[in-house]
C-alpha positions in Angstrom: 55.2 16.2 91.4 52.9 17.7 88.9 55.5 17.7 86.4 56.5 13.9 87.0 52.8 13.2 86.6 52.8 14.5 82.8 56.3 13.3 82.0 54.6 10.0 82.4 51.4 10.7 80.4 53.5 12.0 77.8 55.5 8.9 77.4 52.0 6.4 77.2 50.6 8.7 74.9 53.1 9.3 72.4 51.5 9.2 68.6 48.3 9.2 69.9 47.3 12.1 67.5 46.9 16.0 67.1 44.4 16.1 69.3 46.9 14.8 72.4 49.5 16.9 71.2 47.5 20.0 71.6 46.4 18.8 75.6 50.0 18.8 76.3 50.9 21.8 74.5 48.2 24.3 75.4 47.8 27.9 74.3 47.2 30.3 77.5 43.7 30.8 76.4 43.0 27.0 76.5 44.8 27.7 80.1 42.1 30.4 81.1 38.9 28.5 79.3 39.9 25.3 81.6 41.4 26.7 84.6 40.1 29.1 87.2 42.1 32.4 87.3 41.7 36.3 88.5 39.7 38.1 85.7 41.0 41.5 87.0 44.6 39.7 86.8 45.0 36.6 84.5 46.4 34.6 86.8 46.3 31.5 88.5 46.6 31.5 92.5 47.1 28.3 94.4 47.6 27.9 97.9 50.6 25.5 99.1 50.4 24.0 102.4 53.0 22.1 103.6 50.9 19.6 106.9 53.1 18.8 109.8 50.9 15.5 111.3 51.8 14.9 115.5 51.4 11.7 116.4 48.6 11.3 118.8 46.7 14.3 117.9 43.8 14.9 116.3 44.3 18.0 115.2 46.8 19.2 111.9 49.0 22.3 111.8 49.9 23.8 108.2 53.8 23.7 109.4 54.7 25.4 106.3 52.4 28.4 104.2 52.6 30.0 100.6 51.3 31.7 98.0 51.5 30.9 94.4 50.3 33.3 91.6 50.8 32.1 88.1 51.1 34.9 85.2 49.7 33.0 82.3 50.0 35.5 79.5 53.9 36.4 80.1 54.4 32.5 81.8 56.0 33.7 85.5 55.6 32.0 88.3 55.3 34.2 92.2 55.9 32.2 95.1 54.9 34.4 98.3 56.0 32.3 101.2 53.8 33.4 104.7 55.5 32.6 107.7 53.1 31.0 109.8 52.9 33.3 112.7 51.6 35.8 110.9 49.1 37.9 112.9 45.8 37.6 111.0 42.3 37.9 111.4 40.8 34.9 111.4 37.0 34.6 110.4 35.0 34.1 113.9 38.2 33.4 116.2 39.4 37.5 115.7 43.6 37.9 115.7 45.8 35.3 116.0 48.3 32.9 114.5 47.8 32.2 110.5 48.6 28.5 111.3 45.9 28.1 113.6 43.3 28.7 110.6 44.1 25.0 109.6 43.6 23.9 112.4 40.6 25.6 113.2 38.9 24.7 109.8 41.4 23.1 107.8 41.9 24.3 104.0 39.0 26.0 103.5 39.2 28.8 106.9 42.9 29.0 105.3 41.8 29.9 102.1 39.2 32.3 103.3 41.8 34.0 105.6 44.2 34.3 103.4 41.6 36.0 100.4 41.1 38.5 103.1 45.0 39.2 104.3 46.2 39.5 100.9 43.4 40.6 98.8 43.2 38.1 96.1 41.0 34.8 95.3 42.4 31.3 96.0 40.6 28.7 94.5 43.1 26.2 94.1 45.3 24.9 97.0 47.9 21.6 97.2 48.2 20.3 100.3 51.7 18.2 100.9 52.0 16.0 104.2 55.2 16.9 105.6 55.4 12.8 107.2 56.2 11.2 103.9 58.9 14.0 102.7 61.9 11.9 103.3 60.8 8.9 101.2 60.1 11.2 97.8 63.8 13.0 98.8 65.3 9.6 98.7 63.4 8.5 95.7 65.0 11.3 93.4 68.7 10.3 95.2 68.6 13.4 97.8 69.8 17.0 96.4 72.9 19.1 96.7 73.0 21.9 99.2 75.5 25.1 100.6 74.8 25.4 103.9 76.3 28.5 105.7 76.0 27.7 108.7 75.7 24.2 110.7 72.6 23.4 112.0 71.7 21.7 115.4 69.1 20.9 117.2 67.6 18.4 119.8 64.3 18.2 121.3 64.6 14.8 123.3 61.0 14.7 124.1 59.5 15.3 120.4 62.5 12.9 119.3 64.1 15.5 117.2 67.6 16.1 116.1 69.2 17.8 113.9 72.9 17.9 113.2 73.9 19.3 109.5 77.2 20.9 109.1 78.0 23.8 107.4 79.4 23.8 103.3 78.2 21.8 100.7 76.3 18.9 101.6 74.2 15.9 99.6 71.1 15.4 101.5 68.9 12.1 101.9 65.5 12.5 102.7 65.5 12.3 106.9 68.6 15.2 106.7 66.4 17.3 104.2 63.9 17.2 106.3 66.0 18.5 109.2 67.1 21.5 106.8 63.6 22.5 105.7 62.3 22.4 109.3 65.1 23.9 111.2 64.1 27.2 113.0 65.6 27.1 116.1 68.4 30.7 115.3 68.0 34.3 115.2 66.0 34.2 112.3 63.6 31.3 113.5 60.6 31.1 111.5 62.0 33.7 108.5 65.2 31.6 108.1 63.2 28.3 107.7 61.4 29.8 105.1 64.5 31.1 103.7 65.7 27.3 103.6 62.5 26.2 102.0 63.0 28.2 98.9 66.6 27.1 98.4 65.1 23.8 99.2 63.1 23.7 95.9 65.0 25.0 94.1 67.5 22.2 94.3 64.6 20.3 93.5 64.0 21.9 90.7 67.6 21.9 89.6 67.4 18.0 90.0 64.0 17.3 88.6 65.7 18.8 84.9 68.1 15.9 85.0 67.2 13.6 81.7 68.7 10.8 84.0 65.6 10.8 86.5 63.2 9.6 83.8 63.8 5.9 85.0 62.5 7.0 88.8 59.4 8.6 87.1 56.7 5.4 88.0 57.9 5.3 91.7 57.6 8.8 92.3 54.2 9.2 90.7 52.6 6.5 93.0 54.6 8.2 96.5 52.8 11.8 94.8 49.7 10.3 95.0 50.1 9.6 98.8 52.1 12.9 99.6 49.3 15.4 97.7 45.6 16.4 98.2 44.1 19.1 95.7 41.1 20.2 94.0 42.4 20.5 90.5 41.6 17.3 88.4 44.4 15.7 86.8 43.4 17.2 83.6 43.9 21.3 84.6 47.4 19.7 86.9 48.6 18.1 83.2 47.8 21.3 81.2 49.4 23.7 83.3 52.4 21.5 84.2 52.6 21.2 80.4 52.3 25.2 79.6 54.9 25.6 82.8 57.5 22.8 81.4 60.4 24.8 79.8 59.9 27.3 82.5 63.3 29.3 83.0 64.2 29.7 86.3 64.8 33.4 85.9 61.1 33.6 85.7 60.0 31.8 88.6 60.6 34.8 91.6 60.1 33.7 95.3 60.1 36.2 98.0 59.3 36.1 101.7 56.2 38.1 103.2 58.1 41.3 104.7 57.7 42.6 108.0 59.1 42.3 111.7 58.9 40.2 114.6 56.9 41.5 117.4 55.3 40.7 120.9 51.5 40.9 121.5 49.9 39.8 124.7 52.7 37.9 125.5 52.7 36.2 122.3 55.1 36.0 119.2 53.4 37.2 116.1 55.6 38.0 112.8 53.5 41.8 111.3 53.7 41.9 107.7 54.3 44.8 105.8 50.7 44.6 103.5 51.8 47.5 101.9 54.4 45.8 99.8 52.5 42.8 99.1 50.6 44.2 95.5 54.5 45.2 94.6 55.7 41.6 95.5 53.4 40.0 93.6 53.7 42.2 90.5 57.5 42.2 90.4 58.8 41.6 87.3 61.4 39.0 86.6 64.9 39.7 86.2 65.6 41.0 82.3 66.3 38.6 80.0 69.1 40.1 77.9 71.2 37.5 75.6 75.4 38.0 76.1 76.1 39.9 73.7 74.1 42.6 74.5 75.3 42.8 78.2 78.8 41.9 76.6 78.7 45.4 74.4 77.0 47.4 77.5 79.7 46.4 79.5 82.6 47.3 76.8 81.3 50.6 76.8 81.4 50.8 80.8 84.6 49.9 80.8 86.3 52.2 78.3 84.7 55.3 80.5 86.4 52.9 83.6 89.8 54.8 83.2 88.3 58.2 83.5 86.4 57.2 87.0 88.3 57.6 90.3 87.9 54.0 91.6 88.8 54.9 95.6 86.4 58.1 94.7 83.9 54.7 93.8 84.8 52.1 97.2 84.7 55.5 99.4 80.6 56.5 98.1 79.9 52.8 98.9 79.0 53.6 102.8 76.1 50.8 103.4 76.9 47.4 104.6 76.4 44.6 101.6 74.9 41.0 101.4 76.7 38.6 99.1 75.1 36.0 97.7 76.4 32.7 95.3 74.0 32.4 92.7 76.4 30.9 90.5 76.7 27.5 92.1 81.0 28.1 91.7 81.8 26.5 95.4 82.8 29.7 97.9 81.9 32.0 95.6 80.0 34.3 97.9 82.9 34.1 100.1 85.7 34.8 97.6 83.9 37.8 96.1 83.1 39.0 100.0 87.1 38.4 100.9 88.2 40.8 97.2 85.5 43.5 98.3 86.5 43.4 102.2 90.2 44.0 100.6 89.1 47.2 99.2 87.7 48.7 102.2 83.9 47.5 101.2 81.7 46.4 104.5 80.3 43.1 103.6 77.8 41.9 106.9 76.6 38.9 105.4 77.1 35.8 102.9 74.7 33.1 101.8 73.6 31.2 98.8 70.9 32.8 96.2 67.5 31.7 95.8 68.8 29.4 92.9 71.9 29.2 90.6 70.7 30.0 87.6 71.8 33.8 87.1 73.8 34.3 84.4 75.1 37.8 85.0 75.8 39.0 88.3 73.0 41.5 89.4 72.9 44.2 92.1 69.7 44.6 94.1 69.0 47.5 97.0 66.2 48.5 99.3 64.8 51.5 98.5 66.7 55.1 99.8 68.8 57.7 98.4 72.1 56.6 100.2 71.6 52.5 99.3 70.7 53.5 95.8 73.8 55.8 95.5 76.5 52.7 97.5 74.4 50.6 94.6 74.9 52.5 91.4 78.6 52.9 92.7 79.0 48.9 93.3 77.9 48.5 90.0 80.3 50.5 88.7 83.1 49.5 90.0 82.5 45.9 89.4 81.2 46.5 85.8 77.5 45.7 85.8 75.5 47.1 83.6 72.6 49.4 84.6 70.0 47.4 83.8 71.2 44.6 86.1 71.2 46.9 89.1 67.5 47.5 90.9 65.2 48.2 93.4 64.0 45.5 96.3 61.3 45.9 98.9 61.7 43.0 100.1 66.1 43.4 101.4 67.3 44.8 104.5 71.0 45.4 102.5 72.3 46.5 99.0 72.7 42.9 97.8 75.1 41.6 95.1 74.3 37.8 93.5 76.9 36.4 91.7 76.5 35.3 88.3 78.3 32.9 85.8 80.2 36.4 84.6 82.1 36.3 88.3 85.0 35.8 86.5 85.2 39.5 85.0 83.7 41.0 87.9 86.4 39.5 90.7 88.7 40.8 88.1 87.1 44.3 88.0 87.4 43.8 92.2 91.4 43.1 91.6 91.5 46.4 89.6 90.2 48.7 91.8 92.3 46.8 94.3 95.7 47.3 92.9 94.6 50.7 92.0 94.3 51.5 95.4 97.4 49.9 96.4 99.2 51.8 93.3 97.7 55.1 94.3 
């Protein structure tokens, strides 16, 4: 909404004069110099709160929590989504829920418990009313999403229901709504926030479309209804401005890690605080231009003769994610079918946190055996080193496909008929 904000500004101020030019084009010390940020750091933190109003009541719940942590001098962007029943301490009401904070003392308690869970200042926060989501989906013509599995639910009483099948689906505003607010399977809570993410990044996929330009007046005045924050429209301009050309490789949104657990008879999800100061200084994935990945993986494959490829598939022991992040239609499906072929245990198939990724990347939690099944997937399929890495924050070595998929299936098929020939 930020963005749409400045795309209008920039259009009533055109040839105004060097002096506009270098408001909309800031350098990041004219970021730091007008914008609050972590001295120790260098970066920006916000606070995003996504406010689920009930009808009747006076008091608000934060329905949806995250963290946002903006690296100025290298220009990434860390989104650090908190499931809301996080067990925290809550200043003066001791542990409980991290959505009851809002409630309790609306953005500011928030804020305060949230500096002490994490360990980090917040000035900033943007505050999003969850009521009027639909109208600003249906204003931008909805936004193309995989689903992987359907989605149903009805709550008669609350006058809730949600129906969304599962594959590909364009959503209007009331469906998308259904989708971002689901939580009623296994995962509840951490699959909703799962959703969320995927969520915005279809936004963001859509908001890059030189066709929505015409739609920017009408979504500026719904913004102004849908958002409450303390930055003035000047810092929101400049830092939308210095974030414009932002490549989604460098925006990196993870999910607080932890477990479910039961405390006094109540739900709480523990996070892991441990992993939180690696989270939030994870670096983005490499940027590395084609050719160079094109020669690294030339010289992978002329050693590929001289490797045993069942002596590969059998050192791959772990059970695998697959995940599109191509955008191809079944991709994470066809590439868990051609790996399932060779023997390969693949427990799970879903969609990447956006389909941006131009090379196919390998990621694996940390451990001797999952870095080993790891270095050996990457390998066979022909990815090169550098694309293969550590992740706190999986539960399973996890391959996301790339735009390359079409030279990795085929490295699949050779290991394949090499079986099959041997």
């Amino acid at each position: 909404m930020i963005l749409l904000v400045l795309a209008a500004i920039l259009s009533l101020t055109a040839g105004i004069g060097l002096k506009a030019y270098f408001f909309f084009n800031p350098e990041p010390q004219t970021i730091r110099e007008r914008i609050e940020h972590d001295e120790e750091t260098g970066r920006i933190n916000l606070l995003l709160v996504g406010l689920d109003e009930v009808p009747g009541e006076d008091i608000n719940r934060s329905d949806s929590i995250a963290f946002v942590s903006i690296d100025i001098d290298d220009k990434v962007v860390r989104m650090l989504s908190i499931p809301r029943d996080t067990r925290v301490q809550i200043p003066d009401r001791g542990w409980q829920k991290l959505n009851h904070a809002y409630a309790y003392g609306g953005v500011d308690l928030l804020k305060t418990t949230l500096v002490n869970y994490l360990g980090v200042p917040i000035p900033y926060h943007i505050i999003v009313n969850l009521d009027s989501f639909p109208e600003l989906v249906d204003l931008i013509g909805g936004v193309t999403i995989n689903v992987p599995k359907r989605l149903r639910y009805t709550d008669k009483a609350g006058g809730v229901h949600i129906d969304i099948p599962a594959g590909e689906q364009h959503m209007d505003g009331k469906t998308a709504l259904g989708y971002v607010r689901f939580r009623h399977d296994a995962l509840g809570d951490i699959g909703r926030v799962e959703r969320q993410q995927v969520f915005m990044m279809a936004v963001f996929r859509k908001m890059k479309d030189p066709a929505m330009i015409t739609r920017i007046p009408e979504l500026i005045r719904q913004s102004m209804r849908l958002v409450k924050t303390n930055l003035t429209l000047s810092q929101a301009v400049q830092l939308a401005s210095y974030l414009k050309d932002l490549d989604p490789s460098r925006a990196i949104f993870r999910t607080l890690p932890g477990k479910s657990a039961y405390i006094s008879g109540t739900s709480y999800w523990l996070g892991e605080l441990s992993s939180i100061s690696e989270i939030l200084s994870e670096k983005p994935l490499e940027t590395v231009e084609t050719e160079e990945v094109g020669e690294q993986a030339e010289r992978e494959a002329d050693t590929s003769a001289e490797v045993d490829l069942k002596e590969l598939v059998a050192s791959i022991k772990v059970p695998l994610s697959i995940l599109n992040g191509s955008g191809a239609s079944g991709m994470g499906k066809e590439s868990a079918t051609r790996l399932q072929s060779i023997g390969i245990d693949v427990v799970h198939i879903g969609n990447a946190k956006h389909y941006d990724y131009k090379f196919t990347n390998i990621l694996y939690p940390p451990g001797e055996e999952t870095e080993k099944a790891a270095r050996s997937l990457g390998r066979l399929a022909g990815i090169p080193e550098n694309l293969v890495r550590s992740d706190t924050s999986i539960r399973h070595v996890t391959m996301i496909m790339g735009h390359d998929y079409v030279n990795v299936l085929k490295r699949i098929e050779l290991a394949r008929n090499h079986n099959y020939s041997n």
